[in-house]
ZAMARGU-4260 file (C-alpha; in steps of 0.2 Angstrom, whole numbers, plus 5000, padded with zeros to 4 digits):
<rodrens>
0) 4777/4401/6126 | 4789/4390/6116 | 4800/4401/6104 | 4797/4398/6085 | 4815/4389/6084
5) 4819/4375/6071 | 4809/4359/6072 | 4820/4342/6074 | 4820/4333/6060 | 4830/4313/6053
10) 4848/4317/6050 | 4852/4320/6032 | 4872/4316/6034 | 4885/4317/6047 | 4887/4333/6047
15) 4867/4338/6051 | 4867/4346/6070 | 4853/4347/6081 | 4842/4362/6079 | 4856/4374/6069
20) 4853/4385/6055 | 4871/4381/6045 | 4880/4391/6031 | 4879/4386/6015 | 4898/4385/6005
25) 4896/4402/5997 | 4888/4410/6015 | 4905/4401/6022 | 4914/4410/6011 | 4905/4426/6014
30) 4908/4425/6034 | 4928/4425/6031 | 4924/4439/6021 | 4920/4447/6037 | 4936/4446/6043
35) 4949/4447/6028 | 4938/4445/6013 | 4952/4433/6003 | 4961/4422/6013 | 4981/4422/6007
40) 4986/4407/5997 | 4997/4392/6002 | 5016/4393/6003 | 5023/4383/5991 | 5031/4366/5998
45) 5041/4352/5990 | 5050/4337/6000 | 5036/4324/6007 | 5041/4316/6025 | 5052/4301/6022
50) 5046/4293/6036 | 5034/4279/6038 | 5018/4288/6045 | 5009/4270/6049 | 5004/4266/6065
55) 5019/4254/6066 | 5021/4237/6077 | 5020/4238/6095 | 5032/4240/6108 | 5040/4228/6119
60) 5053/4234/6131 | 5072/4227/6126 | 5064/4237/6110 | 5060/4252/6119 | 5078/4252/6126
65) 5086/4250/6110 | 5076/4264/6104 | 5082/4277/6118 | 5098/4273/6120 | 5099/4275/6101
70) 5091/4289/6099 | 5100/4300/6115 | 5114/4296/6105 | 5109/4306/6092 | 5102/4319/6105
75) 5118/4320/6114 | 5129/4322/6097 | 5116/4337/6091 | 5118/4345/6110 | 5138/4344/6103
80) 5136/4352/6089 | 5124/4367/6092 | 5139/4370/6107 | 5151/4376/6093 | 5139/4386/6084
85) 5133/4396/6098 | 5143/4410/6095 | 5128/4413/6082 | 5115/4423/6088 | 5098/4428/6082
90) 5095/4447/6077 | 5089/4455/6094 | 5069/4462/6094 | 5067/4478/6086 | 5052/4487/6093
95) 5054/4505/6087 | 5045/4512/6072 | 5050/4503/6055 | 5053/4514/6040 | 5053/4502/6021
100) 5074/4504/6026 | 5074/4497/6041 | 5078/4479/6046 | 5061/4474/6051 | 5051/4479/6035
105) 5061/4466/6025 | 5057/4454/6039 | 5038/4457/6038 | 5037/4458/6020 | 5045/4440/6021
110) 5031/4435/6035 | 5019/4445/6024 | 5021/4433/6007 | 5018/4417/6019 | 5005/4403/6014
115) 4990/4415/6023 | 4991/4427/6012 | 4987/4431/5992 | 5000/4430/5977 | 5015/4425/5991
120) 5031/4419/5983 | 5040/4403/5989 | 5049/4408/6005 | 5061/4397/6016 | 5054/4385/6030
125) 5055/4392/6047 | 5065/4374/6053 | 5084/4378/6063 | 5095/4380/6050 | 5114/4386/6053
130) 5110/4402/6047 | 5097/4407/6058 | 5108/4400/6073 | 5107/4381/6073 | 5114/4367/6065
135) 5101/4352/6063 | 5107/4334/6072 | 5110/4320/6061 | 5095/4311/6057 | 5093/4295/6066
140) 5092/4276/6052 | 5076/4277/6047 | 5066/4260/6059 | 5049/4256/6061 | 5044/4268/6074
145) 5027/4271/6080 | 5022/4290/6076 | 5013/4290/6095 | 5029/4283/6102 | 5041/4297/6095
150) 5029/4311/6099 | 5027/4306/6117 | 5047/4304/6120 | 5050/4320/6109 | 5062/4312/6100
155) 5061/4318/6084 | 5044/4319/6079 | 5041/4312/6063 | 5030/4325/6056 | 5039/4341/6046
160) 5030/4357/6037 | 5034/4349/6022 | 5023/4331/6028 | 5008/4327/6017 | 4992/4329/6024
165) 4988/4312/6022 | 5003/4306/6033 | 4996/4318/6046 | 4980/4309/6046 | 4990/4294/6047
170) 4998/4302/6063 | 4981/4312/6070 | 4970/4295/6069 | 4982/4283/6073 | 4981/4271/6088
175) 4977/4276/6107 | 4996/4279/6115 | 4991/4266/6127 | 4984/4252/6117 | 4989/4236/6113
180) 4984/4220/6107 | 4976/4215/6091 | 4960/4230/6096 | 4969/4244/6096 | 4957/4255/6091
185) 4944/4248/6106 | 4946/4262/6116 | 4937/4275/6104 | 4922/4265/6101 | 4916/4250/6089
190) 4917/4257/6073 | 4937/4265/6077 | 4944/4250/6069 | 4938/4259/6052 | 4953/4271/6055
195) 4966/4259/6049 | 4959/4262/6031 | 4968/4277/6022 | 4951/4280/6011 | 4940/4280/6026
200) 4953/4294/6036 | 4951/4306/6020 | 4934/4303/6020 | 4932/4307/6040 | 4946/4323/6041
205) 4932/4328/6025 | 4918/4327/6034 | 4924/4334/6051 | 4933/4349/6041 | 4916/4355/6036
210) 4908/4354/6053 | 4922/4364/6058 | 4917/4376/6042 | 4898/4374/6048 | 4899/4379/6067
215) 4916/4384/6071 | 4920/4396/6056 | 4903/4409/6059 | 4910/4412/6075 | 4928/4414/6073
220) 4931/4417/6052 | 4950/4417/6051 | 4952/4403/6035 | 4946/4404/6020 | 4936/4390/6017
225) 4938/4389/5998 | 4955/4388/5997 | 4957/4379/6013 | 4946/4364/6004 | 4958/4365/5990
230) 4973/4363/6000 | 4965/4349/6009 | 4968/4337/5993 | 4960/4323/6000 | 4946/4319/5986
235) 4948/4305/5977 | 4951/4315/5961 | 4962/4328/5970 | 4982/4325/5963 | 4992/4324/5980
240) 4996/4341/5985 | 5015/4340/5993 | 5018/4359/5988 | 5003/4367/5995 | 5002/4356/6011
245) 4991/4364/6026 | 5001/4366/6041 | 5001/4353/6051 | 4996/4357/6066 | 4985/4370/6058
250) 4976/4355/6050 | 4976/4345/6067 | 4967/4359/6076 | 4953/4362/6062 | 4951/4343/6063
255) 4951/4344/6081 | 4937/4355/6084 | 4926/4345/6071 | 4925/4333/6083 | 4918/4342/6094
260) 4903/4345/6084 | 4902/4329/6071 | 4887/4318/6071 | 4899/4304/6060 | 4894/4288/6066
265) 4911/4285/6071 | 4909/4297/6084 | 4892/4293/6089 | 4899/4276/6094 | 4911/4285/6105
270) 4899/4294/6114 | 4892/4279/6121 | 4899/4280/6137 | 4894/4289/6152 | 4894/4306/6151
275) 4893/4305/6132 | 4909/4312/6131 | 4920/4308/6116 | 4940/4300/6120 | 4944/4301/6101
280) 4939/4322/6101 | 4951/4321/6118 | 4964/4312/6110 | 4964/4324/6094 | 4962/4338/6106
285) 4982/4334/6115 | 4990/4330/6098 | 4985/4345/6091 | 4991/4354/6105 | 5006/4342/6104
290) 5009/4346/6085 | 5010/4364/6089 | 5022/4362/6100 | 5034/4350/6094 | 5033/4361/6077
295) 5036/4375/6090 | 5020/4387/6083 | 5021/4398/6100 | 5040/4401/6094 | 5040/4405/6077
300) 5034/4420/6072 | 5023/4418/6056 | 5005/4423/6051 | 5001/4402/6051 | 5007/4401/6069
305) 4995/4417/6075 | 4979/4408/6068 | 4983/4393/6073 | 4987/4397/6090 | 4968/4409/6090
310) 4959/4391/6085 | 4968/4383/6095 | 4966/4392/6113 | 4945/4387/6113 | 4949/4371/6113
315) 4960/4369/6129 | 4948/4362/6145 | 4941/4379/6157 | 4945/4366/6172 | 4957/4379/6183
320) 4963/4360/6191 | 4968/4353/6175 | 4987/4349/6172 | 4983/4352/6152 | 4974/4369/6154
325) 4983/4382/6144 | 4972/4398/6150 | 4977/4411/6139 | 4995/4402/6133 | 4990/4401/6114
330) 4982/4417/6115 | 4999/4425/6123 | 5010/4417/6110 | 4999/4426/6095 | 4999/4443/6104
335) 5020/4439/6104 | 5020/4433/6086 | 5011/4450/6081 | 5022/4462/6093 | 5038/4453/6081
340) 5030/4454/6066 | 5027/4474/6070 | 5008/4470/6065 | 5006/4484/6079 | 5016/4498/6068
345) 5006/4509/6056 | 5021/4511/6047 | 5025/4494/6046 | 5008/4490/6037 | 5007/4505/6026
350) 5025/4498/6019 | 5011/4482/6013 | 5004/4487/5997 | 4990/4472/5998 | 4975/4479/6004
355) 4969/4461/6006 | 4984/4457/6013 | 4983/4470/6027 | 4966/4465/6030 | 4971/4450/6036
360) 4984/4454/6047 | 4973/4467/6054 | 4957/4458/6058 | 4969/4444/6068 | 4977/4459/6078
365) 4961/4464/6084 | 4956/4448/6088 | 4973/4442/6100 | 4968/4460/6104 | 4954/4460/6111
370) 4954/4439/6114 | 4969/4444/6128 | 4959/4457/6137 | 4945/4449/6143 | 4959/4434/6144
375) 4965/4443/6157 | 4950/4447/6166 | 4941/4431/6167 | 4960/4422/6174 | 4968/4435/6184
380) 4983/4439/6174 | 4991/4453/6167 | 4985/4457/6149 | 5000/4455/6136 | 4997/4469/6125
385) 4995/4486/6134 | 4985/4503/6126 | 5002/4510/6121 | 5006/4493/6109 | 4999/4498/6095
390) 4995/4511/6085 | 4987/4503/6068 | 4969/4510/6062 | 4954/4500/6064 | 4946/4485/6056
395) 4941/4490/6035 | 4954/4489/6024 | 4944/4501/6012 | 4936/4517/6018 | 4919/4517/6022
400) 4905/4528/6012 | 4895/4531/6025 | 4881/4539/6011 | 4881/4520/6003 | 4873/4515/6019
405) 4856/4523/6016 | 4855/4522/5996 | 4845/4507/5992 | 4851/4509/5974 | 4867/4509/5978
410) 4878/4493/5979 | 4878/4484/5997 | 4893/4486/6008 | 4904/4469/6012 | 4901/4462/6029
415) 4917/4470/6035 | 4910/4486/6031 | 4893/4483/6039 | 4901/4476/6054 | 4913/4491/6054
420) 4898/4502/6052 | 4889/4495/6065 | 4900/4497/6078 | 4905/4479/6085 | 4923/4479/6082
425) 4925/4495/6090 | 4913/4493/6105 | 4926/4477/6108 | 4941/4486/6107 | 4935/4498/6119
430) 4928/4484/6132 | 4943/4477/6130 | 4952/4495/6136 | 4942/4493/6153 | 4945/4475/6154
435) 4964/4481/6153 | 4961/4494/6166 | 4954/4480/6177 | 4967/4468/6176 | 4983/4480/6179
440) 4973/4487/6194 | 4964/4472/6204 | 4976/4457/6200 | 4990/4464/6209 | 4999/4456/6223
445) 4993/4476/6234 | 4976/4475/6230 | 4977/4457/6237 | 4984/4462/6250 | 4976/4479/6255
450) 4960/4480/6246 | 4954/4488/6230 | 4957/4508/6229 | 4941/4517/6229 | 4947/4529/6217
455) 4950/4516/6206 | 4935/4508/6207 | 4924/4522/6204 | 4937/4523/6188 | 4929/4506/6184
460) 4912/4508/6188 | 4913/4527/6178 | 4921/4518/6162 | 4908/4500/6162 | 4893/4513/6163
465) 4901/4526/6150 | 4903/4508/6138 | 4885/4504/6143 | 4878/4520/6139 | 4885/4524/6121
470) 4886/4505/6117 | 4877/4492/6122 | 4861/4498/6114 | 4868/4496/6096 | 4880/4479/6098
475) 4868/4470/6114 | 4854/4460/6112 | 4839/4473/6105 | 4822/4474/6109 | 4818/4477/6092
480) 4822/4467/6077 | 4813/4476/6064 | 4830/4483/6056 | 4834/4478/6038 | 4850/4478/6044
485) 4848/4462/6056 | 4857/4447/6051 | 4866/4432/6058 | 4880/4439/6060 | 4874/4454/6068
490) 4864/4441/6080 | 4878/4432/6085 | 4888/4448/6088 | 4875/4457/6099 | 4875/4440/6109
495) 4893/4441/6112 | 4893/4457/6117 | 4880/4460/6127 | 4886/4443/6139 | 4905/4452/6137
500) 4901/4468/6147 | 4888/4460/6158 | 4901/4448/6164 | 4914/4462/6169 | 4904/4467/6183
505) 4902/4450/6188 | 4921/4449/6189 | 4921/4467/6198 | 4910/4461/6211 | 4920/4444/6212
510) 4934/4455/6213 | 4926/4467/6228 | 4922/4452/6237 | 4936/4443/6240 | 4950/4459/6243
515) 4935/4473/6247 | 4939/4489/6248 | 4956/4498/6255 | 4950/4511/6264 | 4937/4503/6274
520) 4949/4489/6277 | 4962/4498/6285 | 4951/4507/6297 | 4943/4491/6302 | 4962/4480/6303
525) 4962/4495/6315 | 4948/4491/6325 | 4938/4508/6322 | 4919/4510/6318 | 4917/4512/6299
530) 4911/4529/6303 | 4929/4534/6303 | 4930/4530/6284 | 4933/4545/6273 | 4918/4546/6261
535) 4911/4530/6268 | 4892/4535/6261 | 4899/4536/6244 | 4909/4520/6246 | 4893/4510/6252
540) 4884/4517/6235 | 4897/4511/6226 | 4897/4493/6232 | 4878/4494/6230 | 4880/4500/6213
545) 4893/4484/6209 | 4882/4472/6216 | 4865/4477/6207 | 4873/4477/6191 | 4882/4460/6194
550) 4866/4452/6199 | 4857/4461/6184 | 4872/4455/6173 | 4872/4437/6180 | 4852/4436/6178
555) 4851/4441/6160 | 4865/4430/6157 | 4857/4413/6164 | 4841/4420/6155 | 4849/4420/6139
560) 4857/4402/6143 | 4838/4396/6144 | 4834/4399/6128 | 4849/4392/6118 | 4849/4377/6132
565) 4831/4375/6130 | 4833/4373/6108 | 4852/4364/6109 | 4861/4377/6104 | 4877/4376/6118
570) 4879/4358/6113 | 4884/4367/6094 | 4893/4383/6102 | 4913/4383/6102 | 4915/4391/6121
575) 4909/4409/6115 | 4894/4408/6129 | 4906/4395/6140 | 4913/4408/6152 | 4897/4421/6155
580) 4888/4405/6160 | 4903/4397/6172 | 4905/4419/6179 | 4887/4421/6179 | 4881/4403/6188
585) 4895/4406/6200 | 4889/4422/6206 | 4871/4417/6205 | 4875/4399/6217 | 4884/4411/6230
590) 4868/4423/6231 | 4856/4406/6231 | 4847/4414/6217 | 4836/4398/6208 | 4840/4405/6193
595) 4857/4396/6195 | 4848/4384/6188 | 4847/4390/6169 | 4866/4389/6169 | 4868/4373/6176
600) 4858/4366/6163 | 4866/4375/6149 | 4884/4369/6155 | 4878/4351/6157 | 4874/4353/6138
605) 4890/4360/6135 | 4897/4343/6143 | 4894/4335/6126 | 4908/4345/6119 | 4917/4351/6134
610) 4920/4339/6148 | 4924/4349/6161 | 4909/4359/6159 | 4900/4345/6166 | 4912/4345/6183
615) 4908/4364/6184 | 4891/4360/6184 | 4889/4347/6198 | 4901/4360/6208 | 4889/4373/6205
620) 4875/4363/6210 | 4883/4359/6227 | 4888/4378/6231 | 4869/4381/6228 | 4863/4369/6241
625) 4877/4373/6254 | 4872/4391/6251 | 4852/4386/6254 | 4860/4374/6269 | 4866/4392/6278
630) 4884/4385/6276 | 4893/4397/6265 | 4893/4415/6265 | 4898/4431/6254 | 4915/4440/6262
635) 4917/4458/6260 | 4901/4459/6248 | 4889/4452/6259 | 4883/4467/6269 | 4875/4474/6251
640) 4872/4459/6238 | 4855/4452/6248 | 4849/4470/6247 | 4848/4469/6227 | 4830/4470/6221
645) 4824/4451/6214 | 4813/4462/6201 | 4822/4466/6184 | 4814/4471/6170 | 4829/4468/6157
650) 4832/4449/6161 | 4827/4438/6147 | 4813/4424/6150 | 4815/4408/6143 | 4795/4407/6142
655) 4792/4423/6131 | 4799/4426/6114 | 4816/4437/6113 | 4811/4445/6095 | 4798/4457/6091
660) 4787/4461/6078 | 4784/4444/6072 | 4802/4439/6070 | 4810/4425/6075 | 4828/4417/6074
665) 4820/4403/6062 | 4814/4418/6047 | 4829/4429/6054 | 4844/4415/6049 | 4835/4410/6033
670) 4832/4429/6026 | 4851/4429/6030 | 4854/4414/6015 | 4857/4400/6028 | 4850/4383/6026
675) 4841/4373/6038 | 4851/4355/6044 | 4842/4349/6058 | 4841/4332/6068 | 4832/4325/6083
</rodrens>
C-alpha cells in the first residue's frame, strides 16, 4: 500500500524540493530555538578588503613567474621577521578548573561576547598580531590577481574577516581554477555565465541561503536564521553591511550546502551531465573547505570557528579513497576549540551570566559531543573527548517544570524543553558513552592483533541492550503516533536515533568479524579443539547474540531507507541517514540478504547530492553478486551469521504504512505548522 506522502506537484520557485514538508521563516526560527532559542549577534567589523575581489584576467606563464618570484619575496622577508619575535610565546593551555580570577575566565568571557552571541561588544580580530606572537609580513603592491590563483598557491589569500560579503561571493562563484578562454564559466553549465553579474550572485547566495534554512537548518539548528538574513545584506535595499560581515567561510559553507539541495536553474543546467551530479556544488564544496583553512577556523578558538567547522564536517565526501576526505577533522577541531574555551567546565559557564548565551555554547558542546563519538565508531579512531572531559549540566538553559507538561491551561514549553523532556538529547549522550567504550576497546592496534576480549564484549553487548531497553522506546521509531506530543521534530529525532543504535551493533559485528574473539583465537593459533576455550558456550551465545541484532539492525535500517527512497526523501537529506545505509547495506551484501537492495537504492538517490554515494552503491551491488557467486565469505563471524532467523517482526516494510491510527507524515508535518513545497 502506497504511504499517504506528499503528491508532486509544478515547482513554485527554485527553492521548491521534491516531495518535502518545508519550514516556514517563523517555524525556522522556532527549530533554532531548539537548540539556543536566540542566536548571538554579529561582531562589529569596520575595514572592507582593499583588494580586487573580480575574477581578474588570465594567467600566462612569464606572468605567473613574476608573480612567484614576487611574492616568495615577500614570503621569505615575513619568515625573517617572525625569526626575531619568536622569543614571544603564546599563553600555555590551562585545563584545570577556572574560577572569575583566573586567567581563563577573562579569556572565555572575551570568546563569550563574539559575533554568535547576544549584546556582544566589539572585540579584536583573531588575525597574528605582534601581541599575540607574530608580526604580520608586509603587504605585497596591490596587482591584478585572480582570487582562485592566490588561494590555490596560498599566497596571501585575498579574503580577510573583515571582507564584505559581496566580495566573497565575488571569490565563491568566481571562474573554475582551470578555465580559460573567453567560456570561463562552460564548465558548470549553460546558464553559469550569469555568475559574472554582481545582481545575479546576491540573488543566487539568496536563494541557496534559504535552501540551506529549509533542509539543512531542521536537521542541524546552530544559526539563527533571522539574524543570519540580516547579516547577509544582499537585498537590494539592504545598506552594505561592512560592520556585521558573516564569516567568511562561515558564509561559504551555508552557501555550500545549498547547493546541494537548490532546484535554481542555474543548477539544474549543471546537472545535466551523467550522473547528475553538480561540479558548481563540488567546487563550492573545496573553497569552503579552503576558506576555512586559509582563515585557519580549525586554529582559532572562537564560537564562529566551532559552528562552522560542525556545518562544515557533513559536507566532506564518505569515500574512505578520497584524498579530500576529512572523516571526523572538522569535527576534532570543534571538540579542540571547546576543550580551550573551557565550554567543558561548570564553573567556567556559571561565571556567564547570559542564559541565552550559555544555551548556546551548551547545545554545540553536545553536539561535537555526541558528533565525535559515533565519529569514532563509524571510522575506527579514538574519540577526542573522553567521559572525564566535561562535567557541564545538560541541554535546557531554564529548569524544567515538569507539572507544565500535563496542564493543558498552562503555557507550552519551548522546543528545548520538550526535546529535553522527552529524552533525545540525553538517550544521545548516553549512546555516545558506549560508542566511546567501543572505540577505546576495539580500535586498538592488541585487539587487531589478538582478538576482542570477551569480557569486554559482553560489557558492550550488557550496555547496547541496557540503552535499548530504557531508551529506544521513547526516542525510536513508535508504533503509535497517537501522542499530542508528536511533531516534526520529534519525527526526525526518533529517525536518528533509532538508526544510531541499530548501527552500533552493525559496527560490533563488523568489528567481531574481522579480529574475532581473543580467547578462541589463541587456543586455535595453538591448534587445540575449541573445546579447550574457557566458557566457550557462553562465548558462542554471545556471537549469536551480536549477529542477530546486526542483521535485525541492518534489516530495519534498509526498511526505513525504502520508504524515504521510495517518496525522495534522501535526495533532500544532508547525510543524517548516509552512514546507517553505507553500515547497514554493507553488512546486508556480505550475508547476500536481497534486502541490500533497499539501501542501494536509497544511496543511488543520495548520489544527487553526494557523489560518492553513488560509487558505494555500485560497490555494494558487486559484493552482493560475488557473494550469491560463492566467492566471498564472512571470517570469524561466519560460523553463526547464516544461523540468524530471516523472520523479524520489527523491520519496517516499505508496502505497509509506518503510522497508526490514521496518521500520516503528510497530516503529522502540517499539524506541526509546516508548509507544503512540492515538485515533480
Amino acid at each position: 500500500m502506497q504511504h499517504d506522502f506528499p503528491s508532486r506537484a509544478e515547482p513554485s520557485s527554485s527553492v521548491a524540493q521534491p516531495g518535502l514538508l518545508l519550514p516556514t521563516h517563523s517555524m525556522q526560527n522556532q527549530m533554532h530555538e531548539i537548540a539556543t532559542k536566540t542566536l548571538p549577534p554579529p561582531r562589529k567589523q569596520n575595514t572592507a578588503c582593499k583588494y580586487d575581489c573580480g575574477p581578474g584576467p588570465a594567467y600566462n606563464a612569464s606572468e605567473l613567474a613574476r608573480e612567484i618570484d614576487s611574492v616568495s619575496h615577500y614570503v621569505q622577508q615575513a619568515t625573517s621577521e617572525k625569526k626575531r619575535t619568536s622569543t614571544l610565546s603564546r599563553r600555555p593551555r590551562n585545563l584545570s578548573s577556572a574560577s572569575s580570577t583566573s586567567p581563563v575566565a577573562p579569556k572565555l568571557q572575551a570568546d563569550c561576547r563574539s559575533p554568535l552571541l547576544p549584546n556582544s561588544p566589539v572585540v579584536a580580530s583573531a588575525s597574528p598580531t605582534i601581541e599575540n606572537g607574530f608580526t604580520p609580513p608586509p603587504q605585497p603592491p596591490p596587482a591584478s590577481h585572480s582570487i582562485p590563483l592566490l588561494v590555490k598557491y596560498g599566497f596571501y589569500p585575498p579574503i580577510t574577516l573583515k571582507t564584505p560579503t559581496r566580495e566573497v561571493l565575488a571569490y565563491l562563484f568566481s571562474p573554475p581554477e582551470n578555465a580559460s578562454g573567453p567560456a570561463l564559466f562552460a564548465q558548470w553549465g549553460e546558464l553559469a555565465h550569469k555568475l559574472e553579474n554582481d545582481t545575479f550572485r546576491a540573488e543566487f547566495a539568496l536563494d541557496l541561503v534559504e535552501v540551506y534554512f529549509q533542509i539543512v537548518h531542521t536537521r542541524i539548528p546552530l544559526l539563527n536564521p533571522e539574524q543570519f538574513r540580516d547579516r547577509l545584506s544582499l537585498h537590494p535595499s539592504d545598506p552594505p553591511n561592512t560592520d556585521n560581515a558573516l564569516h567568511p567561510a562561515l558564509l561559504a559553507t551555508v552557501v555550500a550546502w545549498g547547493t546541494k539541495f537548490s532546484e535554481h536553474p542555474l543548477l539544474v543546467a549543471d546537472r545535466r551531465r551523467p550522473g547528475g551530479q553538480s561540479l558548481l556544488a563540488k567546487t563550492l564544496i573545496d573553497r569552503a573547505r579552503d576558506l576555512a583553512e586559509a582563515l585557519k577556523v580549525h586554529r582559532i578558538p572562537s564560537l564562529e570557528s566551532v559552528v562552522t567547522c560542525l556545518l562544515l564536517e557533513p559536507l566532506q565526501s564518505q569515500n574512505p579513497d578520497d584524498p579530500n576526505r576529512f572523516h571526523c577533522f572538522w569535527i576534532s577541531a570543534a571538540c579542540r576549540h571547546l576543550l580551550d574555551l573551557q565550554v567543558n567546565h561548570k564553573s567556567v559557564l556559571t561565571t556567564i551570566s547570559d542564559p541565552e548565551a550559555r544555551g548556546t555554547m551548551i547545545f554545540a558542546f553536545w553536539m561535537a559531543c555526541i558528533a565525535d563519538a559515533y565519529g569514532s565508531v563509524y571510522y575506527r579512531h579514538k574519540s577526542c573527548i573522553d567521559d572525564e572531559d566535561y562535567d557541564i549540566d545538560f541541554y535546557t538553559v531554564d529548569p524544567i517544570n515538569p507539572e507544565n507538561m500535563g496542564d493543558s491551561h498552562a503555557s507550552l514549553p519551548s522546543p528545548r524543553e520538550q526535546l529535553e523532556f522527552l529524552g533525545y538529547y540525553r538517550a544521545a549522550h548516553a549512546l555516545a558513552r558506549i560508542a566511546r567504550q567501543m572505540s577505546r576497546n576495539l580500535w586498538r592496534p592488541i585487539t587487531d592483533s589478538d582478538g576482542v576480549a570477551f569480557d569486554m564484549l559482553y560489557m558492550l553487548t550488557t550496555s547496547l541492550s541496557e540503552w535499548r531497553d530504557e531508551h529506544l522506546q521513547t526516542v525510536g521509531v513508535p508504533r503509535d503516533f497517537s501522542s499530542s506530543n508528536w511533531d516534526f521534530v520529534s519525527a526526525v529525532s526518533s529517525c536518528a536515533s533509532d538508526a544510531s543504535y541499530h548501527i552500533m551493533w552493525v559496527v560490533l559485528f563488523n568489528a567481531l568479524d574481522d579480529f574475532g574473539v581473543r580467547e578462541i583465537n589463541e587456543v586455535t593459533r595453538m591448534g587445540q579443539p575449541l573445546s579447550m576455550v574457557q566458557n566457550y558456550t557462553q562465548i558462542d551465545l554471545v556471537k549469536r547474540k551480536v549477529a542477530d541484532e546486526a542483521l535485525h539492525g541492518a534489516l530495519r535500517i534498509a526498511g526505513l531507507a525504502g520508504v524515504l527512497t521510495s517518496n525522495g526523501y534522501l535526495r533532500l537529506d544532508p547525510a543524517v541517514m548516509l552512514i546507517s545505509c553505507i553500515q547497514a547495506g554493507n553488512l546486508l551484501a556480505r550475508l547476500g540478504r536481497p534486502e541490500v537492495s533497499n539501501c542501494i537504492a536509497g544511496l543511488e538517490q543520495y548520489s544527487y547530492s553526494y557523489e560518492e554515494a553513488g560509487e558505494q552503491a555500485a560497490e555494494m551491488r558487486r559484493t552482493y553478486e560475488q557473494v550469491i557467486a560463492g566467492e566471498l565469505e564472512l571470517q570469524h563471524m561466519a560460523n553463526v551469521a547464516p544461523r540468524v532467523s530471516y523472520s523479524d517482526s520489527m523491520v519496517i516494510d516499505p508496502n505497509d504504512s509506518p503510522m497508526g491510527n490514521g496518521m500520516t507524515p503528510r497530516t503529522v508535518l502540517l499539524e506541526a505548522g509546516f508548509s507544503l513545497i512540492s515538485i515533480p
